[in-house]
C-alpha positions as CSV (number, residue, x, y, z in Angstrom):
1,X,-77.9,41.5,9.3
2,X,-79.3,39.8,6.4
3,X,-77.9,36.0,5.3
4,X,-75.1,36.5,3.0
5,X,-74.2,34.5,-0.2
6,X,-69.7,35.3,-1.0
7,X,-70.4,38.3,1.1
8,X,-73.5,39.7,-1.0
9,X,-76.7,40.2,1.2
10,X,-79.2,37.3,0.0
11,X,-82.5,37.9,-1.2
12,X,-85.6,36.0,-2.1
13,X,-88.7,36.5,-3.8
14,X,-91.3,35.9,-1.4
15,X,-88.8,39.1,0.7
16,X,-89.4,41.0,-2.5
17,X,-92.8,40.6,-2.4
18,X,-93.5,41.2,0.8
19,X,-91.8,44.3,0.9
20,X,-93.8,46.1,-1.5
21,X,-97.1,44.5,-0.2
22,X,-95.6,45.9,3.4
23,X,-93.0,47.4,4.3
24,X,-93.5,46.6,8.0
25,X,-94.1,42.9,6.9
26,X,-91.0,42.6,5.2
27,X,-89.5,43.9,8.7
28,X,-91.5,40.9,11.0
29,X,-90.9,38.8,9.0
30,X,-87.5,39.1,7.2
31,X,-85.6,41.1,9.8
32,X,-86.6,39.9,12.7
33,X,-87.7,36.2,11.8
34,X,-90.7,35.9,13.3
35,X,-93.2,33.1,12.7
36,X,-96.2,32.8,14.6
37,X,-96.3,29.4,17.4
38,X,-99.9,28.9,17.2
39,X,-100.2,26.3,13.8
40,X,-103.6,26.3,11.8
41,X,-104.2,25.0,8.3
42,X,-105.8,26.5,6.0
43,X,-105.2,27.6,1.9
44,X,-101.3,28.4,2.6
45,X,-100.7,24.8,3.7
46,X,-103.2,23.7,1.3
47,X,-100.5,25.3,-1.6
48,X,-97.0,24.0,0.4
49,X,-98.6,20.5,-0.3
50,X,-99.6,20.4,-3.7
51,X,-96.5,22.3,-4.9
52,X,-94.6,19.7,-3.1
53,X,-96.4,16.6,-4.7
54,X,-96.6,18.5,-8.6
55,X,-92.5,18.7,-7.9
56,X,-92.3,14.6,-7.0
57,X,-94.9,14.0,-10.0
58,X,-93.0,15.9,-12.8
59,X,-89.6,14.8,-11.8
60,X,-90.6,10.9,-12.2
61,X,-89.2,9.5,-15.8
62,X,-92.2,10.1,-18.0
63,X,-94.6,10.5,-14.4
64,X,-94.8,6.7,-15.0
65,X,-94.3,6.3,-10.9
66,X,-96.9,7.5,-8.7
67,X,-99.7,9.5,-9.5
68,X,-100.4,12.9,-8.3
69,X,-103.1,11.6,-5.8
70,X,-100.5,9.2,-3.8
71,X,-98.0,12.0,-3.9
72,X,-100.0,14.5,-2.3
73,X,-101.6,11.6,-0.1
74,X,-97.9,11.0,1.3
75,X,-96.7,14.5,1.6
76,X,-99.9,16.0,3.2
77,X,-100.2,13.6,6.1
78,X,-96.3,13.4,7.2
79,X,-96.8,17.2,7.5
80,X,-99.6,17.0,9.7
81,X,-98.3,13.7,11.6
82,X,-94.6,16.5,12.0
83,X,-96.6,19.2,13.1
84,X,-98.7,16.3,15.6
85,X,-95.6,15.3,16.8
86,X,-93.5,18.4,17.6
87,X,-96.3,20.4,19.3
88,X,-99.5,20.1,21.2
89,X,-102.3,20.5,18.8
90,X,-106.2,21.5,19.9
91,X,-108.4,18.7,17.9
92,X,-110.4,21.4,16.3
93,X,-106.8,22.2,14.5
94,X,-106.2,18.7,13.5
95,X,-109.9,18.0,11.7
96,X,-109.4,21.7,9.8
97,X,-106.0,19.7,8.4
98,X,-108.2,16.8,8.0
99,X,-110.5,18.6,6.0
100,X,-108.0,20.4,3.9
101,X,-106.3,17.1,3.1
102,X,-109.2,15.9,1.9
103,X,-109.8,18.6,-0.3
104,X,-106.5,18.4,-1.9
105,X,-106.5,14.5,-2.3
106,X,-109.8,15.2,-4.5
107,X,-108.1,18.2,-6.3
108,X,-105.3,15.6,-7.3
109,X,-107.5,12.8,-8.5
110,X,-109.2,15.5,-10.7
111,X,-105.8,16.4,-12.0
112,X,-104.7,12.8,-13.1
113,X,-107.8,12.0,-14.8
114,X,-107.6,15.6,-17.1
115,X,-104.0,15.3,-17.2
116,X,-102.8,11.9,-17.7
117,X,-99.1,11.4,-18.0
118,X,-99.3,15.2,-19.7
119,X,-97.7,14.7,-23.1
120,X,-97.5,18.2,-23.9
121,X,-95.0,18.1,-21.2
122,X,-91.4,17.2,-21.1
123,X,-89.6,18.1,-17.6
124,X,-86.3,19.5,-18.0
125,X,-85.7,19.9,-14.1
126,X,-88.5,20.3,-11.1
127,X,-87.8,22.7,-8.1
128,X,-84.3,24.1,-9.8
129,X,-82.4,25.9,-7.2
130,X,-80.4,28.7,-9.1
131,X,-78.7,31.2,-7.7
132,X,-78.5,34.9,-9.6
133,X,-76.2,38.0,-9.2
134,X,-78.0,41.6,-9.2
135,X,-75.4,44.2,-10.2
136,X,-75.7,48.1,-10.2
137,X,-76.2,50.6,-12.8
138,X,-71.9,50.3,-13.2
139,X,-71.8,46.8,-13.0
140,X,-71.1,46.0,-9.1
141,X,-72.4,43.4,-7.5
142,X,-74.8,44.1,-5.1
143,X,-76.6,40.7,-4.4
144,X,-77.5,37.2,-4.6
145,X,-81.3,36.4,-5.5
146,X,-81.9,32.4,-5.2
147,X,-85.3,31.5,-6.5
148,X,-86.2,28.2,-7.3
149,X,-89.1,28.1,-10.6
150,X,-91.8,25.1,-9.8
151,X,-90.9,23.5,-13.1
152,X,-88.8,24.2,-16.4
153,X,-90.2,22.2,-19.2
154,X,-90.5,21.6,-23.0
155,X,-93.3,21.8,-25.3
156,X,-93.8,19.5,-28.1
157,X,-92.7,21.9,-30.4
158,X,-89.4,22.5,-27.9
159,X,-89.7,25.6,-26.5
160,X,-88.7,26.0,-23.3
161,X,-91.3,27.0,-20.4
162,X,-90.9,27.7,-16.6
163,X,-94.5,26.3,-15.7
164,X,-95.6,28.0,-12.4
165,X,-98.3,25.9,-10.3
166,X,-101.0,28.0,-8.4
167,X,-103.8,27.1,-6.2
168,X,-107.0,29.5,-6.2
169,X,-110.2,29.7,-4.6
170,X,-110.7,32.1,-8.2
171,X,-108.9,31.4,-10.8
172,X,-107.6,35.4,-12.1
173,X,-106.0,35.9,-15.4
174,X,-106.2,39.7,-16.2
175,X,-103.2,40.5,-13.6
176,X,-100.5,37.9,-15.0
177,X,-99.4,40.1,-17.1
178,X,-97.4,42.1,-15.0
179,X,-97.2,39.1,-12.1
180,X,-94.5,39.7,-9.6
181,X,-93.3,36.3,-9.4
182,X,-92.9,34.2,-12.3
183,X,-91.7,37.2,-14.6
184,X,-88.6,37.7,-12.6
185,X,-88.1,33.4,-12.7
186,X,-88.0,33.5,-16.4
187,X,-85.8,36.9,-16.6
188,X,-83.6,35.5,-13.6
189,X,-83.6,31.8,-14.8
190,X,-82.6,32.1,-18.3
191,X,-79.4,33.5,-17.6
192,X,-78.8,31.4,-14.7
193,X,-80.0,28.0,-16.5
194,X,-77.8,29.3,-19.4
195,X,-74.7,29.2,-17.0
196,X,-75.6,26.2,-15.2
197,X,-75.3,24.7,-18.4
198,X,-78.9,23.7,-18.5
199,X,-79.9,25.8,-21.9
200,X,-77.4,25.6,-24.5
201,X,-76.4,28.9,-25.8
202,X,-78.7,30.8,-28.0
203,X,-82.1,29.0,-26.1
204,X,-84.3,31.1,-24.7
205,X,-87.4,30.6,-22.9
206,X,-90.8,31.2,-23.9
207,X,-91.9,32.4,-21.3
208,X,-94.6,31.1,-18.4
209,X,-97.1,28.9,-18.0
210,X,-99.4,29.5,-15.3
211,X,-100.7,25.8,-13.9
212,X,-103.8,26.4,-12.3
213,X,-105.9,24.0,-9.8
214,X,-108.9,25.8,-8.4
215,X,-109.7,24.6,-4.8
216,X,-113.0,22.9,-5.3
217,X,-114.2,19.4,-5.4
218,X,-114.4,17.9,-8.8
219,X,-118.0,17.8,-10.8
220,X,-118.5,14.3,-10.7
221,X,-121.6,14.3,-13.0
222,X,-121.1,12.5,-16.7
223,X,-120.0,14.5,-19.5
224,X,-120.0,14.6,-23.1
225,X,-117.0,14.5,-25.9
226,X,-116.7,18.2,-25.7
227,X,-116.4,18.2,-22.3
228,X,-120.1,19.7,-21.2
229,X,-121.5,18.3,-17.8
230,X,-124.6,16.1,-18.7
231,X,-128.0,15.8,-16.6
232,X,-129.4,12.4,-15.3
233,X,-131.3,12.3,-19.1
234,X,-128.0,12.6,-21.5
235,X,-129.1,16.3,-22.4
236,X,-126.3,19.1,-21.6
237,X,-126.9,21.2,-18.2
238,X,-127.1,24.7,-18.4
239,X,-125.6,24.6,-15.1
240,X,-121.8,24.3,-16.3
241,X,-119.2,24.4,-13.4
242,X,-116.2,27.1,-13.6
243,X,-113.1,25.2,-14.9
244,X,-111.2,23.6,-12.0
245,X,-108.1,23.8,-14.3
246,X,-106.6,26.0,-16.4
247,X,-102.9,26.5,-18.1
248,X,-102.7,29.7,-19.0
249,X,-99.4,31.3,-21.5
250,X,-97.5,34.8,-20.6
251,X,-94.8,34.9,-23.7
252,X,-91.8,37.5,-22.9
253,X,-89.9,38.7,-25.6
254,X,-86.2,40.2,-24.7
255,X,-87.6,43.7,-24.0
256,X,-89.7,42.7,-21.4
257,X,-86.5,40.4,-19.7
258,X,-84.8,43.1,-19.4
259,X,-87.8,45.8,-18.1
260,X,-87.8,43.2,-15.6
261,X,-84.4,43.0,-14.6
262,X,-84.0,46.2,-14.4
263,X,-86.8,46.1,-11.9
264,X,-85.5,43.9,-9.8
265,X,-82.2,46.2,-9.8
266,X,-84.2,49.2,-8.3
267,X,-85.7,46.6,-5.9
268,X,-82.6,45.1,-4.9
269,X,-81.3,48.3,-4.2
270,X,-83.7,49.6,-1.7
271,X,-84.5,46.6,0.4
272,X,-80.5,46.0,0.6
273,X,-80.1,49.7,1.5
274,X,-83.1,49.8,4.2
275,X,-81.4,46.5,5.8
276,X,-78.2,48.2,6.6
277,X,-79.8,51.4,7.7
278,X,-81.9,48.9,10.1
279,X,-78.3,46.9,11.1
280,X,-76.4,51.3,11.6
281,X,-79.7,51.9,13.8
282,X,-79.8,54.6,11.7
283,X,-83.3,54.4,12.0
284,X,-86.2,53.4,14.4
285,X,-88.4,50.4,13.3
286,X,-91.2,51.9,14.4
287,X,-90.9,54.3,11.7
288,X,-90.8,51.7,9.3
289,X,-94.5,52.3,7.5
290,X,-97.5,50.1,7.1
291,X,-99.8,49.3,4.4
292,X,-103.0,48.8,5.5
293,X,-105.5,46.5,3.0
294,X,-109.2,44.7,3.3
295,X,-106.9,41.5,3.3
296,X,-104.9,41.8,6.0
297,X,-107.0,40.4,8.8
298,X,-107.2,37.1,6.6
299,X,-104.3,36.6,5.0
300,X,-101.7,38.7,7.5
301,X,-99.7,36.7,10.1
302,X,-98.9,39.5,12.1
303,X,-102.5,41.5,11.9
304,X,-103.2,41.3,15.3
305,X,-99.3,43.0,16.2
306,X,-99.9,45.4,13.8
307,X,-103.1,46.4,15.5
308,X,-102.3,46.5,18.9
309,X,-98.7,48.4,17.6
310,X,-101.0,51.3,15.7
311,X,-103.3,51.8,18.6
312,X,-100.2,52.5,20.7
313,X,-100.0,49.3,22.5
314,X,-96.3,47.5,23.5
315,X,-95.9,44.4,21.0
316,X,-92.7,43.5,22.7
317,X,-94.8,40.6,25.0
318,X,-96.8,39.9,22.1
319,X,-93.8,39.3,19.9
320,X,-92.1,36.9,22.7
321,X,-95.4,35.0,23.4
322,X,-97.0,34.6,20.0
323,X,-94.0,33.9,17.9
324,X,-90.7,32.3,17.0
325,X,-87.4,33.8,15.3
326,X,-86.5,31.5,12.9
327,X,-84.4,32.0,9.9
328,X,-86.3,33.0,7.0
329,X,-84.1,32.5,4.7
330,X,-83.8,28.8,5.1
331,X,-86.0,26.1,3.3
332,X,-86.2,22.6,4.8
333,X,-84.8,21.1,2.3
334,X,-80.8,19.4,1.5
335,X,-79.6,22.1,-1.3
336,X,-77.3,24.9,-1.5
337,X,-80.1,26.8,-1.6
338,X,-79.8,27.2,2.4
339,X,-78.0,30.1,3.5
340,X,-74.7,29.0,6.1
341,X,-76.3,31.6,9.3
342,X,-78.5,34.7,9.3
343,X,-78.6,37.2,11.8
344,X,-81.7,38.9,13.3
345,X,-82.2,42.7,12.8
């Protein structure tokens, strides 16, 4: 049984994505709760830190506090002294965190030296926890979808932005478009800024604009007032490095708000619907289907279930002796955004 929000099933949008990317992830993971025991860090953990320490940098008064550097400098080694602390870790484990740290304290450095105190920028709220209500086609409520966009900001000109952070090994543009994840933020958040009282009537946002810190160490060679990399005799290298940063703008006019929420309706519908045929055991989980992908092996927590459970193995030891059940719903942090209880399957 799902977590419930007044009695309407919960839903988030990493749940939404994962459904579609898997089906049988969205079960592992969102049904049953399970999280794998064995920690490693890699570019997920990389991303949990630097979206913590943007959030601490943007919500300072004019970012006049600490700069992005110290943030992520604090935030990156009380994770890894927590995870030091609450488990045995191999060293091999600890020097990959070591080396990931590293990478991201240079990544912030870079990012206070191009960005300053960003006066294109004006924070309205960092990490906004907002809670939204999916109705039916006859206006029933049928769920609660909390979401919580990276930042909501004004321009100098004062239009209103969600800005969405993103850490890349490749920084990809062409598919924003249609992304799955900060389109339904501004849709969803409008309305639910609006009646939070957080937009005044009539405001409406822009739309999204895509923050993006590559995951390389910064070109420390000189450069010129246009911004070229020099060589060691002042002339201009032909050897110019792919941006490390780019802001990138998806506007949404009202049409595409409501494409969107309308969307999210059919969604909301079919993953609330396959949860209580799950909790009737109106169906077997096993039936539940897989979509196999070139990335799974990589990026997949449960890749090596999944392969033992298609070549007919029993997962039920591998489940108990490779993983947790933990609420997935619940964030570690002190908002309403944490669901009361949730029970598994």
């Amino acid at each position: 049984m799902p977590a419930h929000v007044n009695g309407l099933p919960l839903l988030r949008s990493h749940e939404r994505i994962d459904y579609k990317r898997c089906p049988k992830k969205w079960y592992w993971r969102w049904r049953m709760g399970l999280e794998p025991k064995a920690k490693t860090f890699g570019a997920l953990e990389l991303g949990t830190w630097m979206h913590a320490a943007l959030a601490g940098f943007y919500s300072q008064p004019k970012r006049e506090g600490r700069a992005l550097e110290a943030w992520f400098d604090a935030i990156s080694l009380h994770a890894i002294e927590e995870v030091a602390r609450l488990q045995s870790v191999p060293e091999h484990v600890i020097n990959q965190a070591d080396e990931m740290r590293n990478l991201g304290l240079a990544m912030a450095g870079a990012y206070d030296k191009r960005y300053g105190t960003d006066p294109d920028v004006h924070p309205i709220q960092a990490e906004v926890p907002l809670e939204f209500e999916i109705t039916n086609s006859d206006g029933t409520l049928i769920a609660v979808h909390k979401l919580k966009p990276d930042l909501v900001y004004a321009d100098s000109s004062g239009d209103i932005w969600i800005m969405e952070h993103k850490t890349a090994k490749q920084i990809r543009l062409e598919h924003l478009v249609i992304d799955d994840q900060a389109r339904p933020y501004v849709a969803m958040a409008e309305l639910a800024l609006r009646k939070a009282g957080l937009l005044k009537r009539g405001q409406q946002f822009k739309g999204i604009m895509y923050n993006f810190l590559r995951k390389a160490l910064p070109d420390e060679r000189p450069m010129d007032a246009a911004g070229k990399y020099l060589n060691k005799n002042g002339s201009v290298s032909k050897q110019q490095p792919t941006p490390v940063f780019v802001r990138h703008p998806i506007t949404l006019p009202r049409a595409a708000k409501a494409i969107t929420l309308r969307r999210l309706r059919t969604e909301a519908i079919m993953i609330t619907g396959l949860a209580q045929t799950l909790r009737n055991k109106e169906i077997d989980p096993a039936t539940i289907p897989i979509t196999p992908h070139n990335s799974c092996a990589k990026f997949c927590q449960y890749f090596t279930m999944c392969v033992t459970a298609e070549q007919g193995g029993n997962i039920r030891n591998m489940q108990r002796n490779m993983y947790t059940r933990e609420d997935p719903y619940a964030y570690e942090e002190e908002t309403s955004d944490i669901p009361s209880s949730f029970e598994f399957g």
